[in-house]
N, C-alpha and C positions, 0 to 999 in steps of 0.2 A: 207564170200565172198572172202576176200582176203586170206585165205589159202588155198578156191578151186582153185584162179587163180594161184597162186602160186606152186600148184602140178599141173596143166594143164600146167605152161610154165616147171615146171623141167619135166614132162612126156615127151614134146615136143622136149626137148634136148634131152633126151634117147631116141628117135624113132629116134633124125637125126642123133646120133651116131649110133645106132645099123646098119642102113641103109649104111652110111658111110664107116663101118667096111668089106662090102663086097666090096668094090672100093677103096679106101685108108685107109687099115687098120692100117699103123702106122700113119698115121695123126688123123684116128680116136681115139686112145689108146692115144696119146700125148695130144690133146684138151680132152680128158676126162679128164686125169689125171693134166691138170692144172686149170679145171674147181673147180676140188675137192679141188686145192689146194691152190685157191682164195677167203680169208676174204670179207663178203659185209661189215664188219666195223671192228670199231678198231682204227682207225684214231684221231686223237687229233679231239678233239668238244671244243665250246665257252667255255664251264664251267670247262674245266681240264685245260686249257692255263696257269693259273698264279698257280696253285701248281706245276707243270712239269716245265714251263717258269723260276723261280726261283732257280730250283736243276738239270738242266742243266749242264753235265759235257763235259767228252772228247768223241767224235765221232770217230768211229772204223771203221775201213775197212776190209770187208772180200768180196771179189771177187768184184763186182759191188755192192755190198750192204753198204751204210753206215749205222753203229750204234749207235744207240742214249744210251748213259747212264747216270745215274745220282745220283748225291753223298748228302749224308746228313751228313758230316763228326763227328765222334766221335772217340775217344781212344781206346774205347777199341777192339775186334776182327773184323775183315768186314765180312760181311752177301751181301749177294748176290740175289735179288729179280728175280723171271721170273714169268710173267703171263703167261694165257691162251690163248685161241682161241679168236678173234674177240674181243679183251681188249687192256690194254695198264698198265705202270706205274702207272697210276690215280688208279688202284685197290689197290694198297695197302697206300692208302692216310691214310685210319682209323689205320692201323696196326702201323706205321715209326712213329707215336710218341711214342708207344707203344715201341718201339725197341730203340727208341732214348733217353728214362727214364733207360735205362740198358747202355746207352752209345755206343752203337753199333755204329763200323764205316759203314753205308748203301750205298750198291748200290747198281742199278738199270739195268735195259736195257727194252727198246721196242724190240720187234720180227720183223724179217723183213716182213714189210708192214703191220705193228702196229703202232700207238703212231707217233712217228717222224720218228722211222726208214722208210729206203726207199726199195721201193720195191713194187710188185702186190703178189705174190706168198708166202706162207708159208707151208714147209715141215719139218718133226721132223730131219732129217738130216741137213736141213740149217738152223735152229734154233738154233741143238746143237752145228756146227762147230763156228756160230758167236758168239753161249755164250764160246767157248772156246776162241775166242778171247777177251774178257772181263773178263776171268779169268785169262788169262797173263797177262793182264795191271791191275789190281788190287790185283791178289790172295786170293782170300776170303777164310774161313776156312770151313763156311758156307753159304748151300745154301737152302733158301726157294723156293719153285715152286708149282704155282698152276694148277691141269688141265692138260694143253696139256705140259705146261712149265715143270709138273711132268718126262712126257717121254719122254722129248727134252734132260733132266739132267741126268738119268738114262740111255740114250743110251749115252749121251758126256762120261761117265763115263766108259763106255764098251770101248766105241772104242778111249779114248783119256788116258784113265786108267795110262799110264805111265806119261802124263803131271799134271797128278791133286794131286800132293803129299800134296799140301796146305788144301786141303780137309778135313776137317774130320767131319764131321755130312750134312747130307742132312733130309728136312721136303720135303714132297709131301700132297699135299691139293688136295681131290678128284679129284685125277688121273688116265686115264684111263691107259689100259696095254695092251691092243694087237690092232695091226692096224686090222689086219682081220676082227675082229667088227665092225671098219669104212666104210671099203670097205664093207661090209655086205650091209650094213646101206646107201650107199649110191648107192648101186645098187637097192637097193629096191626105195631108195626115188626117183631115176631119171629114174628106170625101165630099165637096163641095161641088155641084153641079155649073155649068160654064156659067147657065143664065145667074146664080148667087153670086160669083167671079164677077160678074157685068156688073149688077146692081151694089157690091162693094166699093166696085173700082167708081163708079156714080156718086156715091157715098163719099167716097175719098176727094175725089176733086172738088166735091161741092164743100168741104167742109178742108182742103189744104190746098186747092188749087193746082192741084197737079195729078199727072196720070201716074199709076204705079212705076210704069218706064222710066218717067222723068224724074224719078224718085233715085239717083245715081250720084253715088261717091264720086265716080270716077268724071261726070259729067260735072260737077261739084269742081275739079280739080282741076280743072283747067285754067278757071279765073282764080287760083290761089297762088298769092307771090310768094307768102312766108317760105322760109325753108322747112322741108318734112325730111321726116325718116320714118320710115314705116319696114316693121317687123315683122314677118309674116315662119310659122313655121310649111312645111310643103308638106304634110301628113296633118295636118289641122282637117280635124273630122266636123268639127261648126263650123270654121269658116273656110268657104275655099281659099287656097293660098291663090288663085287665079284674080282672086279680090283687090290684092293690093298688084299684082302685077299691072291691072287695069288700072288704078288709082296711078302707079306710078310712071304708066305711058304717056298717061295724061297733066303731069306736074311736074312741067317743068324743073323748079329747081327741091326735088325730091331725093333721096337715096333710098335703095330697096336690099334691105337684110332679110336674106332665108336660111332659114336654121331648118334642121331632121333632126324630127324625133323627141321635141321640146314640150307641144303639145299646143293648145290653143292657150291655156293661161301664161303661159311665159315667165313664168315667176325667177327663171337661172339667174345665177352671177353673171355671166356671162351675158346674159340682156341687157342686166341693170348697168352693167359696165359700159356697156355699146350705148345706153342712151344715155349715160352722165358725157361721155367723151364726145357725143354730138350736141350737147348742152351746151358744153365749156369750148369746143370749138368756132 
């Protein structure tokens, strides 16, 4: 029952866009696209409070956004954490002792309008310019990213290419690679009419300079030298596992781990082992 009400209210907003788009098309195309681009969670909850509350660091400012990050300090190289879509920090609770038995110096960041950072809205553009500002206050050598966090790191890397010299290995955990898939994906779930599609993707370029196509991981990948590995399970129901197969035809000096049956979070020993040992190699 509640995921028929659930497609009847997103159906509902696609009819009063589509409708909308013949009267105020760029109000229609703008409230689409920040609809798409609003987390319903994410948010710190009761039960994350005192592992996050504890490794609390320094707070970052990029535009109106403050950033939450947070440090687990160690000696040896920094490692640099980003989660996914509708998560936070809390996800890599199980992995950071794991990283912290090799001594890693760890940090962290929420996304804006994740975890603690602040905000309503998350896009793979203000994902990556805030994780650029987190890479200036700490320079990690390394970065882990899961998910959307995957193609938040891989576009900062395109387009910030000249600041990231500290760089040199990036992990991606069942990360998706082309926005067109999303926008697919969410025109179908809210029932959005082609001419609404037009006036988004309008919308979009005028406001990130790019067409949803060109909005590509794998495109992204080409001009990246650091070393990757990228994780992918092949039954991954969010992301396709075709995602990084594409990422990884396209990058050159990359490794591509598939695992059955793991899941999209990838939380096993077995993960974490496979990305300390490409760490340390």
């Amino acid at each position: 029952m509640k995921k028929l009400i659930s497609k009847l209210i997103a159906r509902s907003i696609g009819l009063y866009f589509n409708l909308l788009s013949f009267f105020i098309p760029q109000k229609a195309a703008k409230n689409a696209f920040i609809l798409f681009c609003t987390p319903q969670k994410g948010k710190v909850i009761k039960g994350q409070k005192g592992f996050l509350e504890d490794a609390k660091d320094l707070i970052l400012e990029h535009e109106n956004t403050n950033i939450q990050t947070y440090r687990w300090k160690g000696t040896g190289p920094t490692v640099l954490l980003m989660h996914g879509w509708e998560s936070n920090t809390f996800r890599w609770r199980n992995f950071i002792p794991r990283l912290q038995k090799e001594n890693y110096n760890i940090i962290a960041m929420d996304a804006p309008a994740h975890g603690y950072t602040s905000g309503n809205l998350l896009n793979l553009p203000l994902y990556s310019a805030c994780a650029q500002n987190v890479i200036n206050a700490y320079n990690p050598t390394c970065v882990i990213a899961h998910s959307l966090g995957g193609m938040a790191i891989l576009y900062n890397l395109h387009k910030y290419e000249v600041d990231n010299q500290t760089i040199e290995k990036i992990v991606t955990l069942g990360s998706p690679s082309e926005l067109s898939d999303f926008m697919k994906q969410y025109k179908n779930i809210v029932g959005l009419s082609n001419r609404m599609m037009r006036l988004m993707e309008d919308y979009f370029i005028k406001t990130f300079e790019f067409k949803f196509a060109d909005f590509s991981s794998s495109r992204f990948a080409k001009g990246i030298n650091q070393k990757g590995l990228l994780i992918h399970d092949e039954l991954d129901a969010i992301a396709p596992y075709w995602s990084s197969e594409q990422v990884h035809a396209n990058w050159k000096n990359s490794k591509l781990v598939t695992t059955k049956g793991l899941g999209h979070s990838l939380h096993q020993d077995k993960v974490r082992d496979e990305i300390v040992d490409f760490l340390k190699s």
